[in-house]
C-alpha positions in Angstrom: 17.8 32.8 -17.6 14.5 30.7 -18.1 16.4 27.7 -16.5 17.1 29.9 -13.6 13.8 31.6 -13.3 12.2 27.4 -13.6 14.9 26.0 -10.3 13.7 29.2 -8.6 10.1 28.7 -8.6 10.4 25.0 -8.7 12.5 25.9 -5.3 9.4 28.0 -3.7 7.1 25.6 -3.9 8.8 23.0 -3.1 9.7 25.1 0.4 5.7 26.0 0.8 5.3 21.9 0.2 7.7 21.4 3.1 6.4 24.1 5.5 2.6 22.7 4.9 3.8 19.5 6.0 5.7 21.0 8.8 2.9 23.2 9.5 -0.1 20.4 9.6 -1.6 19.9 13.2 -1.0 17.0 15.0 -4.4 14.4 15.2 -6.2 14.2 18.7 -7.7 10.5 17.4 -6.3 7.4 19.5 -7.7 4.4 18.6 -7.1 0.6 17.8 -8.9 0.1 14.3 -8.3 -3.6 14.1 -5.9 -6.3 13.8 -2.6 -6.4 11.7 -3.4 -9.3 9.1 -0.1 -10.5 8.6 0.2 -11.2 12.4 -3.2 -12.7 12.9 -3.0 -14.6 9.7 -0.4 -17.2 11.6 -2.9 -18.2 13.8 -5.4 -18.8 11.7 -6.3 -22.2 10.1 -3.8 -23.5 7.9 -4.8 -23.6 4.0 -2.7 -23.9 0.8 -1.9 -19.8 1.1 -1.2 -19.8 5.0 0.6 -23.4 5.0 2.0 -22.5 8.4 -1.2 -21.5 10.0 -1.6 -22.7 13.3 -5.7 -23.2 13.6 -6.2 -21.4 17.3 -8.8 -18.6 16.2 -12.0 -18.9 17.1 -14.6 -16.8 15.0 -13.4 -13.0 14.6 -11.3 -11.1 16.8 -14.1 -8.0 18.5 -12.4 -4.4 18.4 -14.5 -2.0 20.1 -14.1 1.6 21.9 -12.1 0.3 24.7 -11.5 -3.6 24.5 -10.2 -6.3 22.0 -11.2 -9.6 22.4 -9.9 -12.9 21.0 -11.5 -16.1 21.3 -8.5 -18.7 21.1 -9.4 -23.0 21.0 -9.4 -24.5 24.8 -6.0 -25.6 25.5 -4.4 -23.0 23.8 -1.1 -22.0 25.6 -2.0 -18.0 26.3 1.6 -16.9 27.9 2.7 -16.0 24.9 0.9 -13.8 22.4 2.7 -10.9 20.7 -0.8 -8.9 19.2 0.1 -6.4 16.7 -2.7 -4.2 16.0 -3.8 -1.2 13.4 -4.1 2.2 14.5 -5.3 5.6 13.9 -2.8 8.0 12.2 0.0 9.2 14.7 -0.8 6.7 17.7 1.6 5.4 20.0 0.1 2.2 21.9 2.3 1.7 25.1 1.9 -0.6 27.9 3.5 -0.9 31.7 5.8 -3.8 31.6 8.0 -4.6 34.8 7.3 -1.1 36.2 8.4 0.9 32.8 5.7 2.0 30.2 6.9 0.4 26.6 5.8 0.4 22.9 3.7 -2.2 23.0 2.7 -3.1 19.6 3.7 -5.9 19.1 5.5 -7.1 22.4 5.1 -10.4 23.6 2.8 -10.3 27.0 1.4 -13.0 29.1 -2.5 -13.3 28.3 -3.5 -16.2 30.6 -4.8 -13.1 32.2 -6.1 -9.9 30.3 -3.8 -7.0 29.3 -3.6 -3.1 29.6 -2.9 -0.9 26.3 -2.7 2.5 26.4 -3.5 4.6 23.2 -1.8 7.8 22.9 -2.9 10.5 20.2 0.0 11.7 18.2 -0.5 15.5 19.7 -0.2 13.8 23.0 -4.0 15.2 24.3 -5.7 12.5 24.4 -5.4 9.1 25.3 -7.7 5.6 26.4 -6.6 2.3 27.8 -7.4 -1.0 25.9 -8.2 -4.1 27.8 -7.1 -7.1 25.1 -8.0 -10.8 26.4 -7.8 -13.8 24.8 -10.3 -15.9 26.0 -11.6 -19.6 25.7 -15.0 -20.3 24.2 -17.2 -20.6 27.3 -20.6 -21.8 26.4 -23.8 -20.0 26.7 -26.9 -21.2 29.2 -28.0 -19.3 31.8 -27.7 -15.7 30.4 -28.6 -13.9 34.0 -27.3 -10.0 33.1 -25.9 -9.4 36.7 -22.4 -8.3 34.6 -22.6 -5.0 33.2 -20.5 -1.8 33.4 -19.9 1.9 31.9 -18.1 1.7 28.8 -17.8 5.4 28.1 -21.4 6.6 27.9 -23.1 3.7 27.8 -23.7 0.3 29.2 -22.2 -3.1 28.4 -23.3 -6.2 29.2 -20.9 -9.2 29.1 -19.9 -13.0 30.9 -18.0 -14.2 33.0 -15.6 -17.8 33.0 -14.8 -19.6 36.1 -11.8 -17.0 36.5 -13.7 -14.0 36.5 -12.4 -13.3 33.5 -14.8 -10.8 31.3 -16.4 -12.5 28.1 -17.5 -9.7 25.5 -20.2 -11.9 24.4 -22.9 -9.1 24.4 -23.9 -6.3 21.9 -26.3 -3.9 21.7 -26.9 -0.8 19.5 -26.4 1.9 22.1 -23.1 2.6 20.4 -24.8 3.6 17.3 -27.5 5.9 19.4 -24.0 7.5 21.0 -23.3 8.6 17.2 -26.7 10.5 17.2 -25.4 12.7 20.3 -29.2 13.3 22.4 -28.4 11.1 25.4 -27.5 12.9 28.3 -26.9 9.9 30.9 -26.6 6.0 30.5 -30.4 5.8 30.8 -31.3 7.6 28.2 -30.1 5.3 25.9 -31.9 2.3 24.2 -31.1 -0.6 26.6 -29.7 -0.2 30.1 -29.9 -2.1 33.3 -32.2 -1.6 36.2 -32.6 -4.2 39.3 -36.5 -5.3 40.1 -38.1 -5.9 43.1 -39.2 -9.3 41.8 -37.0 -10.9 39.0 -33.5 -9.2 39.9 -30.9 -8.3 37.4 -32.7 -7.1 34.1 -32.7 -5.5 31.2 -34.7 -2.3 29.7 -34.7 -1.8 25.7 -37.0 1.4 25.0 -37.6 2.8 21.6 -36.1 5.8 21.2 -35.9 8.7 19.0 -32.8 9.8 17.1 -33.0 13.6 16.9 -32.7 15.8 14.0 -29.1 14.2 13.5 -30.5 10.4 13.1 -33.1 12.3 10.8 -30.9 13.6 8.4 -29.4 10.3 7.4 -33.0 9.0 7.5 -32.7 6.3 10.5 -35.5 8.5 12.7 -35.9 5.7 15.6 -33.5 3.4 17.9 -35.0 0.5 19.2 -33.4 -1.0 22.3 -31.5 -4.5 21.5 -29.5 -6.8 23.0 -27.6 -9.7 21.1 -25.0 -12.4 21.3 -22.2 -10.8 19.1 -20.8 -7.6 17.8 -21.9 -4.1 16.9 -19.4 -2.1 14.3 -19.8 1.5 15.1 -17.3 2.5 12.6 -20.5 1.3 9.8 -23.7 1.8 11.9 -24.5 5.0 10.1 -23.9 4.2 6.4 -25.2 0.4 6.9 -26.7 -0.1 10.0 -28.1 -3.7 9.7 -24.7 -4.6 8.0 -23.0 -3.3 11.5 -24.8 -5.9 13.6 -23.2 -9.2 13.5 -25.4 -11.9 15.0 -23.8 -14.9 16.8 -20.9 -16.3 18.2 -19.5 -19.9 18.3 -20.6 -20.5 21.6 -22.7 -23.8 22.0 -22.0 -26.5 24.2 -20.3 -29.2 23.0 -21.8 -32.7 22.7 -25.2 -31.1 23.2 -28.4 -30.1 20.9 -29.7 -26.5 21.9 -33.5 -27.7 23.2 -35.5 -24.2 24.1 -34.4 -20.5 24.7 -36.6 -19.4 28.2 -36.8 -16.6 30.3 -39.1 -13.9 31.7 -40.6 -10.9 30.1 -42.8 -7.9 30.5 -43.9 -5.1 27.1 -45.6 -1.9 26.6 -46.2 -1.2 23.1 -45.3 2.6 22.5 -48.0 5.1 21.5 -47.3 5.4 17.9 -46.2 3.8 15.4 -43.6 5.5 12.8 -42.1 4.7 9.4 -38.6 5.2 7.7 -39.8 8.3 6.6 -41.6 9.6 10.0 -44.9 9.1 9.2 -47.4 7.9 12.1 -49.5 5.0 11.9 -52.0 4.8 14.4 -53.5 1.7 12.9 -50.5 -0.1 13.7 -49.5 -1.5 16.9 -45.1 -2.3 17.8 -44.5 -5.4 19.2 -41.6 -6.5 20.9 -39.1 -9.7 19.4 -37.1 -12.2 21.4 -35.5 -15.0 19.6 -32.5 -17.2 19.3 -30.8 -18.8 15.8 -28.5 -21.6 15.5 -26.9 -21.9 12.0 -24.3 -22.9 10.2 -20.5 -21.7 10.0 -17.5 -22.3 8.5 -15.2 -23.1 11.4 -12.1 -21.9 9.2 -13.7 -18.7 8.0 -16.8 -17.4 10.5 -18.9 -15.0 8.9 -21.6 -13.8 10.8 -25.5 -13.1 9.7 -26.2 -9.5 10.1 -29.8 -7.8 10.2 -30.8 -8.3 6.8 -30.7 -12.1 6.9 -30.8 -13.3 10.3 -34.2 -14.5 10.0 -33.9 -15.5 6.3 -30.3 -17.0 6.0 -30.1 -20.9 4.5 -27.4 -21.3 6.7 -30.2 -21.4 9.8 -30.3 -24.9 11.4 -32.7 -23.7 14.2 -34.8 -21.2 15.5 -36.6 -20.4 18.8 -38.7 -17.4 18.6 -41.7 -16.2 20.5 -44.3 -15.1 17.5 -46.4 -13.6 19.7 -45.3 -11.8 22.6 -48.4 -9.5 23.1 -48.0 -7.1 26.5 -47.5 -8.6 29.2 -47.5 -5.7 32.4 -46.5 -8.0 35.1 -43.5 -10.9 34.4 -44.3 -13.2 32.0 -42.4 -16.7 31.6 -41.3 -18.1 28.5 -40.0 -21.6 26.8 -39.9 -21.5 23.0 -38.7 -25.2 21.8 -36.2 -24.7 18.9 -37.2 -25.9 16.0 -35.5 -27.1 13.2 -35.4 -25.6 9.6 -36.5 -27.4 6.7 -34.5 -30.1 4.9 -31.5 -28.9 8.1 -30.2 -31.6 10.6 -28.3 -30.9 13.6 -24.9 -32.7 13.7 -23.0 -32.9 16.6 -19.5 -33.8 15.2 -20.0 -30.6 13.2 -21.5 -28.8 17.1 -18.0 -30.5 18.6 -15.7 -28.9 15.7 -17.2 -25.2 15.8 -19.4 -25.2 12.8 -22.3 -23.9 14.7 -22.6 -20.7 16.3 -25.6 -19.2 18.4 -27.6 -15.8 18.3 -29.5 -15.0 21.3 -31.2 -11.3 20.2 -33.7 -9.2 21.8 -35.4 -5.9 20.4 -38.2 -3.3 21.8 -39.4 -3.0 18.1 -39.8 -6.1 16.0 -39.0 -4.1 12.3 -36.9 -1.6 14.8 -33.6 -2.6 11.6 -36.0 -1.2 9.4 -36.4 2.2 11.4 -40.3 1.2 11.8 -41.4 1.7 15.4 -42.7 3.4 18.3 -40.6 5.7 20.0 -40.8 8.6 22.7 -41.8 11.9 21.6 -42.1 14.4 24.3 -43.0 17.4 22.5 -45.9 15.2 21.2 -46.8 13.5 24.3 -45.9 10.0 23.0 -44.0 7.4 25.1 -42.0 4.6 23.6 -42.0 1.2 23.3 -40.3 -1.1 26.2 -39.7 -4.6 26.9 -38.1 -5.8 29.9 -36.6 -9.0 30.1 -34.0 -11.4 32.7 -33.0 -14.3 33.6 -32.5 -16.1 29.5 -31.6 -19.2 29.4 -30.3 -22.2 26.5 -31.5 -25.1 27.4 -29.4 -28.1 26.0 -30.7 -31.6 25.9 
């Protein structure tokens, strides 16, 4: 009778385990969350675990909310590529090939061009397309900001080859301010475009506030950046300075970087805040624009991030201007770059991808350290701004 009395309660539940799986909504998230490893592991360089590796990566492949880029070695055969990628629970990724929509994770498409994904969410609600390019490195000089578009909320800035093809070169930290939830149009975020009367094609980074939401996780300010490289959203809010990864591999072969120039103007914000919110009018914010070359592993890039890209030992060179002051009307710049002590520059090293480049502009020079001076209406207070077109790498 026990026995009996055991099968028919182990039965029960076992039926209520069943019907809570049967019973568990469907998820409304549709994303691409990165690369499948074991597919993007036979590209990569060949080493005594990945014999087979065919050495056509360059750097890191960049996820983000609505692209994927690759950076593939010039020459590379691009007709070919079968990309298999990681997704949120439940999503279908589907593309239109020869007029019919296909599961396409994992399909073999023809990238000399870039490609359409679509991500479905798994209750069918909700879905985004993915625009996935494999590009060749095209090297950075003239850095003019005419290339910019929506990308969701926000602005994007990115380069162009000689194909038109889009180069997702560009980050800034307007996808973290999106997390915060106060911006109400594209210009109320930290760095947006705006065309002037006299320089063209520019770029305005504004310190912002973050609400009570950027309060409560004790990052109180945004100041507006722009940076060669990548911004990981899916970290900003636990480690922001870990989510900004400075520099790409991007330098101009059989050539030594010799200044970073451009224009400028700055308005240093009313007041100056700490971490922890308090004011400090004795202080006054100052803007930063700079550019590092250092040192990679060609094999195995790892990027610096904003607690050492200023400090790193892997820094060959830096061009930095120390003292911007505030200029109200256009200012020109040419900062020489200058090497590190005890560091060479090596072109056969340049010419084999063991250097990569961080161009980086900010509104609020300890900005990664949530110390600036942002807008406050309710106090009257307007932010700090710098303006700035027209960059350039000069290579000798």
């Amino acid at each position: 009778m026990k026995r009996f009395l055991l099968f028919i309660q182990s039965a029960l539940l076992l039926t209520g385990f069943q019907s809570c799986i049967q019973d568990e909504p469907l998820t409304a998230e549709c994303d691409i969350t990165g690369i499948d490893s074991t597919w993007y592991k036979q590209y990569a360089a060949a080493t005594d675990d990945n014999p087979e590796g065919k050495d056509l990566w360059i750097g890191n492949a960049n996820v983000q909310n609505d692209y994927v880029n690759f950076i593939v070695k010039t020459g590379t055969d691009r007709s070919a590529f079968a990309p298999k990628f990681t997704l949120t629970l439940g999503t279908r990724l589907t593309a239109e090939v020869d007029g019919q929509v296909v599961d396409a994770n994992g399909i073999e498409r023809d990238f000399t061009q870039p490609q359409v994904y679509t991500a479905t969410s798994e209750d069918g609600k909700w879905s985004k397309n993915y625009l996935v390019s494999f590009n060749y490195p095209q090297p950075i000089d003239t850095l003019d900001f005419e290339h910019f578009k929506l990308s969701g909320k926000y602005y994007k800035w990115f380069e162009v080859d000689k194909n038109d093809n889009e180069l997702d070169y560009w980050s800034s930290g307007n996808g973290g301010y999106n997390l915060v939830g106060i911006a109400k149009k594209p210009e109320d975020y930290p760095t947006y475009p705006f065309n002037d009367a006299e320089r063209g094609a520019s770029v305005r980074l504004s310190t912002r506030r973050t609400g009570s939401n950027g309060n409560r996780v004790h990052m109180p300010i945004a100041a507006g950046s722009l940076f060669i490289g990548t911004f990981d959203t899916k970290i900003a809010m636990k480690r922001p300075r870990e989510a900004t990864a400075f520099g790409l591999q991007v330098l101009k072969p059989n050539a030594r970087p010799k200044s970073l120039e451009g224009w400028y103007k700055y308005t240093a914000g009313d007041m100056m805040t700490d971490i922890n919110k308090k004011e400090h009018p004795e202080l006054r914010d100052t803007a930063d624009i700079y550019a590092v070359v250092y040192e990679v592993d060609p094999n195995h890039f790892e990027a610096l991030n904003g607690d050492d890209v200023l400090t790193s030992e892997r820094i060959v060179m830096m061009a930095r201007i120390d003292n911007p002051g505030e200029p109200a009307q256009w200012k020109p710049f040419n900062e020489p770059f200058k090497l590190k002590p005890g560091k060479s520059f090596d072109l056969s090293r340049l010419n084999s991808y063991g250097y990569a480049i961080a161009v980086v502009a900010t509104s609020s020079r300890q900005g990664a350290y949530f110390e600036g001076a942002a807008d406050d209406p309710k106090k009257g207070y307007k932010g700090s701004v710098l303006d700035i077109s027209h960059l350039r790498v000069v290579y000798e």
